[in-house]
C-alpha positions in Angstrom: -0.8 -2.6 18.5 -1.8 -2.7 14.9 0.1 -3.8 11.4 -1.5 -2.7 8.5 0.4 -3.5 5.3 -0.4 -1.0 2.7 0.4 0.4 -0.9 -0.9 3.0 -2.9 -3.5 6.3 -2.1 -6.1 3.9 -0.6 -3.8 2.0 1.7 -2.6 5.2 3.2 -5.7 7.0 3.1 -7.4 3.7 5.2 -3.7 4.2 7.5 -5.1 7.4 8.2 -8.1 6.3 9.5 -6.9 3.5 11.8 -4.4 6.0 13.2 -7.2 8.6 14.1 -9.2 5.7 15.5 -6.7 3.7 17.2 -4.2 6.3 17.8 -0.6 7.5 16.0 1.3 5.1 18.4 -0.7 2.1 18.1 -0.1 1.8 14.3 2.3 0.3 12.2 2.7 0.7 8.2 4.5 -1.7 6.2 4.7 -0.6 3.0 5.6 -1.4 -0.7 8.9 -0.3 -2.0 8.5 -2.5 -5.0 7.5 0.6 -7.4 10.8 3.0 -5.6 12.9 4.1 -8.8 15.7 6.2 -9.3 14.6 9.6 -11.3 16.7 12.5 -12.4 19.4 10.7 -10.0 16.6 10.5 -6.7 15.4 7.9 -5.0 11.6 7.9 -5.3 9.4 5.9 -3.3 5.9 6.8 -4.3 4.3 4.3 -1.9 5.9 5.0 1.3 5.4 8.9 0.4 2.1 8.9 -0.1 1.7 7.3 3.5 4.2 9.7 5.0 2.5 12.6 3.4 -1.5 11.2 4.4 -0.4 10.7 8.0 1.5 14.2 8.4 -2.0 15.8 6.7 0.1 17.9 3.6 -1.0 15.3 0.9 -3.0 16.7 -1.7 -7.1 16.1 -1.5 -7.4 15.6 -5.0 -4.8 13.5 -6.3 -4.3 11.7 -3.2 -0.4 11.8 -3.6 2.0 14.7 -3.5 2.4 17.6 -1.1 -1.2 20.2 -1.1 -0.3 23.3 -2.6 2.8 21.8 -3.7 4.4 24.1 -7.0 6.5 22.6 -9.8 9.2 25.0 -11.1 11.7 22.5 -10.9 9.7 20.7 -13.2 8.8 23.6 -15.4 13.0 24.3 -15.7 13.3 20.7 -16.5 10.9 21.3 -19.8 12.8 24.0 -20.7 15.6 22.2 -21.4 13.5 19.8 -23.6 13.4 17.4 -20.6 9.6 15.5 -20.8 8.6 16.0 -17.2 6.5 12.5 -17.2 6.5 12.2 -13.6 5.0 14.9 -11.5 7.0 15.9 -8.9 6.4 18.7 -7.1 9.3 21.6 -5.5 8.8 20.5 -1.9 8.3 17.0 -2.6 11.7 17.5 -4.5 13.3 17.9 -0.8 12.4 14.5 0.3 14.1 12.5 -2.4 17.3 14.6 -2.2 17.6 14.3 1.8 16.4 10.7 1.1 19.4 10.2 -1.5 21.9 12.1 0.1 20.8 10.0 3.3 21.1 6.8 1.9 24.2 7.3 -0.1 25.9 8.2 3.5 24.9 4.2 4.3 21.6 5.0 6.2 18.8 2.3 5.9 15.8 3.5 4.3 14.1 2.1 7.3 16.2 4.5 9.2 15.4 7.4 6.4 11.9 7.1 7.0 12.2 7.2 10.5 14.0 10.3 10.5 11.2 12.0 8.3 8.4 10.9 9.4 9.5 11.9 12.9 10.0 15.5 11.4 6.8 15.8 9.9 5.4 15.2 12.8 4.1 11.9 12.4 3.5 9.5 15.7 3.0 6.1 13.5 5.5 4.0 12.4 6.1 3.7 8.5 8.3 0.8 7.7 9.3 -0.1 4.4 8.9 -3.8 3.7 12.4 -4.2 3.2 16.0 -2.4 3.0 17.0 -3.6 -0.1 15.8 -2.9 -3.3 13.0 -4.5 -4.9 11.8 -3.5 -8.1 8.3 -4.4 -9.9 8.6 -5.5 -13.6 5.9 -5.7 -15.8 5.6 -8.0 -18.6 3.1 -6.9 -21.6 2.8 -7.3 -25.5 5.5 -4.8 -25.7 8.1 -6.6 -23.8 9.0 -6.0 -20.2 8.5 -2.8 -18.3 9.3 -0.9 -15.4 6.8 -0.3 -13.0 6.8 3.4 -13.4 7.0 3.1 -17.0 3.9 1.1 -17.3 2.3 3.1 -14.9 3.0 6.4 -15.1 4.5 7.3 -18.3 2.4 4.8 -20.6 -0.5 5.8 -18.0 -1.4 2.0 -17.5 -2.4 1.3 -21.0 -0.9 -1.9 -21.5 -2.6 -5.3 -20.9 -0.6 -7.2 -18.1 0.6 -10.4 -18.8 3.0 -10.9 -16.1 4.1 -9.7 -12.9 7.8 -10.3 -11.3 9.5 -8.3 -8.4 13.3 -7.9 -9.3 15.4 -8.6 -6.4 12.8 -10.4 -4.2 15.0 -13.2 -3.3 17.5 -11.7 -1.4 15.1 -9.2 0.2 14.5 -9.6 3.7 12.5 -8.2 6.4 14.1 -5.3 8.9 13.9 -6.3 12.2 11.5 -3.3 13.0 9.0 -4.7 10.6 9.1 -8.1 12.3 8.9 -6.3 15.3 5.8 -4.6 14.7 4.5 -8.3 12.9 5.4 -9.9 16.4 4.1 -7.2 18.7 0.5 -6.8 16.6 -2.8 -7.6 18.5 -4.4 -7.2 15.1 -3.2 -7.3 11.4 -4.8 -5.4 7.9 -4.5 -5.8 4.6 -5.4 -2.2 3.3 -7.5 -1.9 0.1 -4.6 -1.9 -1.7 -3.9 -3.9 -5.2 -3.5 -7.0 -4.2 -1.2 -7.8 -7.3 1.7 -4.8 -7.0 1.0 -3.1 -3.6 0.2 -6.7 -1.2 1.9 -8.7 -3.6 5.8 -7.5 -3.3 5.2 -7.6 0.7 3.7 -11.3 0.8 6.5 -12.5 -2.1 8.9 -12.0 1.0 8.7 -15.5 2.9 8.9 -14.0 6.3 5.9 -12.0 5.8 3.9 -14.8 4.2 4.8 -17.4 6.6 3.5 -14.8 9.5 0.1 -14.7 8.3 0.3 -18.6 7.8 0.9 -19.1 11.2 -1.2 -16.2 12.6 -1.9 -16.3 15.8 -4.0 -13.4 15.8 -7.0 -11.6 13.4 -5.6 -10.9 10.2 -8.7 -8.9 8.1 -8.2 -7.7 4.3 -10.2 -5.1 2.6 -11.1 -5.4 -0.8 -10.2 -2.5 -3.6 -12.7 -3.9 -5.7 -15.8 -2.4 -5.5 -18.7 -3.5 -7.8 -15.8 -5.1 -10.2 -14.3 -1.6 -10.1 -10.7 -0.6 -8.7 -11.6 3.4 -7.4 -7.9 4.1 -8.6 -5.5 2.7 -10.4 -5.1 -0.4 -12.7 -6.0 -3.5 -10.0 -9.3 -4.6 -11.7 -7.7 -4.9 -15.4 -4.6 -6.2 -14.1 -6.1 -9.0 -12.0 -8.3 -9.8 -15.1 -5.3 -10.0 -17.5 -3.7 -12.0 -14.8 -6.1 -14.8 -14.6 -8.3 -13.7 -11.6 -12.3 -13.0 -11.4 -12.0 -9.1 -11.2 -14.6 -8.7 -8.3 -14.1 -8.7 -4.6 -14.4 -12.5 -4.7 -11.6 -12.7 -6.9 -9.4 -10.6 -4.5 -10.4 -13.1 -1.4 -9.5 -15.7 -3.2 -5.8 -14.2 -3.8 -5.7 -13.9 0.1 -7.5 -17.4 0.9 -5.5 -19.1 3.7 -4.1 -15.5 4.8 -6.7 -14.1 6.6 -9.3 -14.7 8.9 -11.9 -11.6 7.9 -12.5 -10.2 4.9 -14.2 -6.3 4.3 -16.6 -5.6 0.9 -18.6 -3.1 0.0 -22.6 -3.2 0.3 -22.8 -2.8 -3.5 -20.9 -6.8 -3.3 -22.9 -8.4 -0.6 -23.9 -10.9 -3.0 -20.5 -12.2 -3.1 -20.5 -12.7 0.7 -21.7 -16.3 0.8 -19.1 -17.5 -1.4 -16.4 -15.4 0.6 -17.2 -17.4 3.3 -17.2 -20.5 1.9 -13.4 -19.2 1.9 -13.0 -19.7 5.3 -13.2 -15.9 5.9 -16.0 -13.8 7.9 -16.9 -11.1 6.1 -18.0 -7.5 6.9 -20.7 -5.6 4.6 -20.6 -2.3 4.9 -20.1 1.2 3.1 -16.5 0.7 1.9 -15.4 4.2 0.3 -13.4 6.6 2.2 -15.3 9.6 1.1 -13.4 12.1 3.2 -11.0 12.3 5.8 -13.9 12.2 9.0 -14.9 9.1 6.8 -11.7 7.2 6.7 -12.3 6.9 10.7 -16.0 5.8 10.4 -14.9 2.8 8.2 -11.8 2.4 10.1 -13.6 1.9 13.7 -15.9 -0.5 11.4 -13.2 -2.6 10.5 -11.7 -2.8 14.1 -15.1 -3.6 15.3 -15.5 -6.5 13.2 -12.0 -7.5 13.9 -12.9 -7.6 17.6 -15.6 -9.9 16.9 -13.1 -12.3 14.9 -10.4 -12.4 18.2 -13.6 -13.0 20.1 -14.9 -15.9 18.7 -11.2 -17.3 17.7 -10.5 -16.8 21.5 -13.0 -19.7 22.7 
């Protein structure tokens, strides 16, 4: 069994990959709901959809999120009424948030939620959020305080971060199926993720934290940062603004004491001796998922070198 815990297009798209390699069953996602929001009355959990839709094979190619295909009338009503449609959602995408809604306002879990659509899209892996109550990522800039979304989305991630806090993280608490799948891994990955507002909401939960403390088996991470460059979204600037070295050095050093193997890119092998010096062995290899058939190539890479890790920690 494998735990990968994962946030954002890159974390499901490297999901994808250790599913086709290891197989559906043997993997277990847990994800970031820090960035879920209520919208137009809808839950929205961009993280946990974006795995759902990569591992039932409807996400779109390009953008990496939403459903392929997907068309936005909803959206385009919405605007007619004067309504500024700042977050794309498309028509079919539109029916997971209300079943999601209508589901949890009946009392369901969103664990449970997810269960029931992943299961009906198909999809053999399990995709656990990282916990059942709500968490919500606020970020502080010049401007003042911001939701996630806001800063992300709407104000497209123009803002220079000065702070980072997850609402709610104190009295959120693992579900029992994500422990479960903790417990029962041979094997545990950090996806390239950002390690600030995708890794970060899941490891500000004690339980998970203290379980890659006290590992007692290979936990690898994967770095987003590839030549000091995130390939999407805001992690390079934001761990820059935060105080961090915005290379792949910089994110090992975020996860020092966490893990046992760490995964770079060639363009970085430089950085590998002081990686090391970590505490971490390090993989060097081609670390872009160009396409689908290459998510699995770097995915049986990974496993590989984690292999070699529970080898060596096993004598």
């Amino acid at each position: 069994m494998i735990a990968v815990l994962a946030g954002g297009v890159g974390g499901a798209r490297f999901v994808d990959g250790v599913a086709q390699v290891a197989g559906a069953e043997s993997v277990s996602a847990i994800v970031n709901t820090a960035d879920d929001f209520d919208h137009y009355g809808l839950r929205i959990c961009p993280d946990i959809d974006t795995v759902l839709y990569t591992l039932a094979g409807i996400a779109d190619p390009v953008n990496g999120w939403g459903i392929a295909g997907d068309t936005r009338a909803t959206l385009d009503g919405i605007a007619a009424y004067g309504e500024e449609p700042w977050f794309l959602l498309g028509d079919r995408d539109f029916s997971t948030h209300i079943l999601r809604t209508a589901w949890l306002g009946n009392g369901i879990p969103l664990t449970s939620v997810i269960y029931f659509l992943r299961s009906r899209l198909g999809v053999g892996s399990q995709i656990l959020p990282m916990s059942d109550e709500s968490v919500a990522t606020r970020i502080l800039t010049t401007d003042g305080e911001l939701a996630f979304q806001d800063y992300f989305v709407r104000r497209r991630q123009t803002d220079e971060v000065h702070g980072v806090r997850f609402a709610g993280i104190d009295s959120a608490q693992p579900t029992e199926a994500a422990l479960t799948a903790l417990s029962d891994a041979e094997l545990i990955l950090l996806a390239p993720s950002n390690p600030i507002v995708s890794i970060g909401p899941i490891l500000a939960i004690p339980a998970y934290r203290r379980a890659l403390q006290h590992r007692h088996r290979p936990v690898v991470a994967i770095s987003p940062i590839i030549g000091g460059k995130a390939l999407k979204g805001p992690a390079d600037r934001m761990l820059a603004s935060l105080g961090h070295e915005s290379t792949a050095l910089g994110v090992a050093r975020v996860y020092a004491g966490l893990v046992d193997g760490f995964v770079i890119d060639a363009v970085d092998t430089d950085l590998a001796p002081d990686i090391e010096a970590l505490g971490m062995d390090v993989l060097v290899t081609d670390a872009i998922m160009h396409d689908q058939a290459d998510r699995g190539r770097f995915a049986r890479e990974v496993l590989k070198f984690a292999q070699t890790i529970a080898v060596r920690t096993a004598v």
